[in-house]
ROZA-170706 format. One record per residue (C-alpha): residue number from 0; residue in one letter; x, y, z negated. Coordinates in nm, 4 decimals, decimal comma. Layout:
BEGIN
gukol NUM	zakol A	xx X	yy Y	zz Z;
...
REM end
This chain:
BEGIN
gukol 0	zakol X	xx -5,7687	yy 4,8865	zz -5,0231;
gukol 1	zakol X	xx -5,4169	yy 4,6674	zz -5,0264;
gukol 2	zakol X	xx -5,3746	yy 4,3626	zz -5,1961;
gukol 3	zakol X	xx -5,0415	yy 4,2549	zz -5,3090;
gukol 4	zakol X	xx -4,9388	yy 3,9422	zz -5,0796;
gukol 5	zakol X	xx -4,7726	yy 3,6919	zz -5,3338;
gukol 6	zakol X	xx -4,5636	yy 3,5309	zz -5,0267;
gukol 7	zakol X	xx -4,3966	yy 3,8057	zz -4,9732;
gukol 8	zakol X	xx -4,3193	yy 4,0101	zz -5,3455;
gukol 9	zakol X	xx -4,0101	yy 4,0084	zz -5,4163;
gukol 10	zakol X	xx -3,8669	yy 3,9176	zz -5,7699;
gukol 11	zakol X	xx -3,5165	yy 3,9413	zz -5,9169;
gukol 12	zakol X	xx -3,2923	yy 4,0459	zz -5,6902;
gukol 13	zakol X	xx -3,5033	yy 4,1279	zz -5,4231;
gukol 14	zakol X	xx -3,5772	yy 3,7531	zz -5,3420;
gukol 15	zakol X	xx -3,9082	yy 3,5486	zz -5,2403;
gukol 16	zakol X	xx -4,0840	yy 3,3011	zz -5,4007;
gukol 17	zakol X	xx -4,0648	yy 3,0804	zz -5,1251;
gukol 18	zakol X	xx -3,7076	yy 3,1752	zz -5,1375;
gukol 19	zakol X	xx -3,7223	yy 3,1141	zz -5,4989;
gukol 20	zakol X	xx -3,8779	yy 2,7812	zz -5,5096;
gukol 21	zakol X	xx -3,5843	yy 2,6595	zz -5,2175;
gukol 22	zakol X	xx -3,3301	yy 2,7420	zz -5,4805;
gukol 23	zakol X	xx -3,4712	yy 2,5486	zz -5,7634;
gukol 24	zakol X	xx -3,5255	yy 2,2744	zz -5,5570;
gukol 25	zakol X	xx -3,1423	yy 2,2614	zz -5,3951;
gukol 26	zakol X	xx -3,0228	yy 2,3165	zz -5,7790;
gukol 27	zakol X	xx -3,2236	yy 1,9815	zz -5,8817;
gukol 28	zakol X	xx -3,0605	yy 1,7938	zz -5,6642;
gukol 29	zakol X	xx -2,7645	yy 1,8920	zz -5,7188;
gukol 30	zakol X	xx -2,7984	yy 1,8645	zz -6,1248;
gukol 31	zakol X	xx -2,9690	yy 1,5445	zz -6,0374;
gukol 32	zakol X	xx -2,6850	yy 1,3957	zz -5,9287;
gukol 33	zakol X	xx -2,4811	yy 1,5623	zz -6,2612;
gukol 34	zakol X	xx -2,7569	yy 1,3603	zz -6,4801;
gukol 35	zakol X	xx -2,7033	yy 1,0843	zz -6,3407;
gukol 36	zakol X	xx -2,3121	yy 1,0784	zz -6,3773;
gukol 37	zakol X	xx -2,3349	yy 1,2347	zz -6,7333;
gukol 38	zakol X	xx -2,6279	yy 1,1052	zz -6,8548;
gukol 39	zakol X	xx -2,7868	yy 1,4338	zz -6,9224;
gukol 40	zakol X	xx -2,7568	yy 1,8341	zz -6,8974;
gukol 41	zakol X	xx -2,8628	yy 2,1084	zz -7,1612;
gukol 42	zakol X	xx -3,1066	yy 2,3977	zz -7,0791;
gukol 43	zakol X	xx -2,7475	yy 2,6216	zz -7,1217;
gukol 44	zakol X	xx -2,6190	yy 2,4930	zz -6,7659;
gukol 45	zakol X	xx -2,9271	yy 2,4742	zz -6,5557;
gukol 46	zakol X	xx -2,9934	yy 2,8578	zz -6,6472;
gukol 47	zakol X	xx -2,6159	yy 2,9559	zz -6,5708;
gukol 48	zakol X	xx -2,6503	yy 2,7585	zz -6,2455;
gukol 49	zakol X	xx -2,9749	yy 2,9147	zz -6,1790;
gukol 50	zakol X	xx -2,7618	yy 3,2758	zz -6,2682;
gukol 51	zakol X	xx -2,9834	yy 3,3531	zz -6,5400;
gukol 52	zakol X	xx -3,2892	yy 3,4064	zz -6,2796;
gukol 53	zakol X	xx -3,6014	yy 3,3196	zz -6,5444;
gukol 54	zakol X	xx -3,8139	yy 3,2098	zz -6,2184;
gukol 55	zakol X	xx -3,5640	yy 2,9903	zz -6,0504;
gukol 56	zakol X	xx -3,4773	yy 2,8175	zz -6,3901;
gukol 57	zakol X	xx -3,8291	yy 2,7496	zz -6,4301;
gukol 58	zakol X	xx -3,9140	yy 2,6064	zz -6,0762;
gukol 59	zakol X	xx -3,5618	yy 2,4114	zz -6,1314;
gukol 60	zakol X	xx -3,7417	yy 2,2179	zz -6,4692;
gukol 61	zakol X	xx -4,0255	yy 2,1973	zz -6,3078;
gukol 62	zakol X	xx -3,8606	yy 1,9762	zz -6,0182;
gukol 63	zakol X	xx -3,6538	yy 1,7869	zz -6,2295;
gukol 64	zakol X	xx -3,9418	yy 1,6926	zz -6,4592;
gukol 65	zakol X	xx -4,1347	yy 1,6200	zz -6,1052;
gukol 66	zakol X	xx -3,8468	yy 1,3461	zz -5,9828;
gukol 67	zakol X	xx -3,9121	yy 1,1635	zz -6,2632;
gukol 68	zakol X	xx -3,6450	yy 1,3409	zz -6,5348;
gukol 69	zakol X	xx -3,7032	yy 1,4194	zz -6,8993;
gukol 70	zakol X	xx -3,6724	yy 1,7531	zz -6,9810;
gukol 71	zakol X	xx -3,6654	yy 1,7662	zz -7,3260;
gukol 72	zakol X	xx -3,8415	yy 2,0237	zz -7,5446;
gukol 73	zakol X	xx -3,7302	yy 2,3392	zz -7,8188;
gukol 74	zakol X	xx -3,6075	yy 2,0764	zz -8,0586;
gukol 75	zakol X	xx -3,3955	yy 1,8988	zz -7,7519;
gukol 76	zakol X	xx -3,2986	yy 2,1363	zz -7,4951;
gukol 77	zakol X	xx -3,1905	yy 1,9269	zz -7,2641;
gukol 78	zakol X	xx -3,2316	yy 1,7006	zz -6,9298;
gukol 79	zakol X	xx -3,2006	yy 1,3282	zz -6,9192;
gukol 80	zakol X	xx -3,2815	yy 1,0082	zz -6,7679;
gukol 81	zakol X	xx -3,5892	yy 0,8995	zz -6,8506;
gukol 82	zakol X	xx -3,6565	yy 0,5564	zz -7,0039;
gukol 83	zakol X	xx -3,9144	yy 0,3969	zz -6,8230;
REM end
């Protein structure tokens, strides 16, 4: 009997998690840096940088929210500094 090996599925477009989850972690630092100069980014341009890829986008939050980042919710859909 097989079992499906989660390391090595492939999702949209054929990619990894692993190579997934390397993505979304470049893409935070690079919209870290965006926050920072800005002051904040909407949902709207961290899904078009992640090219509409649901799992990147998601792993891309997640590491934002991780670095310390607010990530808003439905009723603000967007990234920002947090207050601390």
């Amino acid at each position: 009997m097989e079992k499906c090996d989660s390391r090595t599925r492939a999702y949209k477009n054929g990619k990894t998690f692993d190579q997934c989850r390397d993505i979304a972690k470049t893409l935070s630092l690079e919209l870290g840096e965006k926050i920072n100069k800005s002051g904040q980014v909407g949902w709207d341009v961290i899904l078009e940088s992640a090219q509409h890829d649901e799992l990147v986008y998601k792993l891309t939050l997640k590491y934002l929210r991780q670095t310390g980042y607010d990530i808003g919710d439905w009723k603000r859909p967007k990234v920002t500094k947090s207050i601390v």
